[in-house]
C-alpha positions, 0 to 999 in steps of 0.5 A: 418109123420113117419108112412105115410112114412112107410105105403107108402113104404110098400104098394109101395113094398109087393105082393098083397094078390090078386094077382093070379099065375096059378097053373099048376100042379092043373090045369092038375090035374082037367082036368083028369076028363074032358078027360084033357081038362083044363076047369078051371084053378086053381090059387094060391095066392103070399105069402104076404111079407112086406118089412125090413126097414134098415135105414143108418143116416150121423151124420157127421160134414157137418151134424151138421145142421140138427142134430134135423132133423135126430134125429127125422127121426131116433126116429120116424121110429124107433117108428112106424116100428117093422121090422127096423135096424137102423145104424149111420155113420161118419168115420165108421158104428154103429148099434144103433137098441138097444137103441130103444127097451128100451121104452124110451122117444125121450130125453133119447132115444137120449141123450143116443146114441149121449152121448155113439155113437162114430161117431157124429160129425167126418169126413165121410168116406161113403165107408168104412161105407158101407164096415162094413155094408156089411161085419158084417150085410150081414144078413140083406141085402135081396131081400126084405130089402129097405134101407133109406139113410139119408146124404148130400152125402159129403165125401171122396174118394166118387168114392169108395162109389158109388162102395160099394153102388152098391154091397148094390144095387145088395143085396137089393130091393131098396136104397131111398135116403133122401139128406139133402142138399137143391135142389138147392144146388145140382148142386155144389157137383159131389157127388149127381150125382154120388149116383143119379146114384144108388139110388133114391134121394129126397131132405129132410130136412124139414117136408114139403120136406118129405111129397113131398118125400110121394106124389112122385109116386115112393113111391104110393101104 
């Protein structure tokens, strides 16, 4: 499933090898010899650029319930994309990139980062997360970098986090949101409408959710 999401991300967002730009310095040079009248016009193809995948995962309290879910999200994705940096959250961000390039299993893998994290199971603290990611890894916030957020969108003072997800928006092509909260829950928190704002926001916390997140057409190639 990780990898149908991936595949459709990367279709969704890179230049396609057949696209065609006019070429108008080599058009101009190949009409001299028909008295510069530009018989036939020379193209030249967009470099194909696939998308850096950034993955940002809410490991706080309010999220306890769906600890298996998110766990699975992080290690699949991390397992079928190369091209991917992976963070946890609570009261602050964590890089936990490294703990996936060892080889392990899913078991270890992630007996590891939740016995070593120090950010499961506390308060959130949204906004100073994004803070942290923009000020220490501003290196991988690019125009072609899509960022997948993983949270119930619960936390505090979530009018300063709306305002430093709109400094990620400006820096990156695109924020997809995967809210663990069940649609029809989302009407009691302000706090979805507020990202919603911001970031493309689907409901996911099943298996069935996230194929329903890979048939959007926002997501279709």
């Amino acid at each position: 499933m990780a990898h149908l999401l991936a595949g459709r991300i990367s279709r969704r967002y890179r230049y396609s090898k057949s696209r065609r730009v006019l070429d108008l310095r080599a058009t101009i040079r190949s009409s001299i010899q028909s008295g510069g009248v530009p018989f036939k016009l020379k193209y030249r193809s967009c470099r194909v650029k696939k998308p850096r995948l950034l993955l940002l995962c809410d490991v706080s309290a309010s999220m306890i319930r769906y600890t298996s879910f998110v766990l699975q999200f992080i290690y699949s994705l991390n397992t079928v994309v190369q091209r991917i940096e992976s963070f946890v959250f609570s009261e602050n961000l964590e890089r936990v990139t490294p703990y996936f390039q060892q080889g392990q299993d899913f078991d270890r893998t992630m007996a590891a980062v939740v016995r070593e994290s120090g950010q499961w199971g506390g308060g959130t603290s949204l906004h100073k997360a994004l803070q942290t990611l923009i000020l220490r890894y501003g290196e991988e916030l690019t125009r072609s970098t899509i960022v997948i957020m993983v949270s119930d969108t619960r936390t505090i003072r979530h009018k300063e986090a709306v305002e430093e997800l709109q400094k990620l928006r400006e820096k990156v092509k695109e924020i997809i949101w995967l809210n663990t909260l069940p649609r029809e829950e989302w009407n009691s928190y302000s706090t979805v409408a507020a990202f919603q704002k911001v970031a493309a926001m689907f409901p996911c916390n099943t298996l069935a959710d996230l194929e329903q997140v890979m048939s959007r057409k926002f997501l279709s190639a």
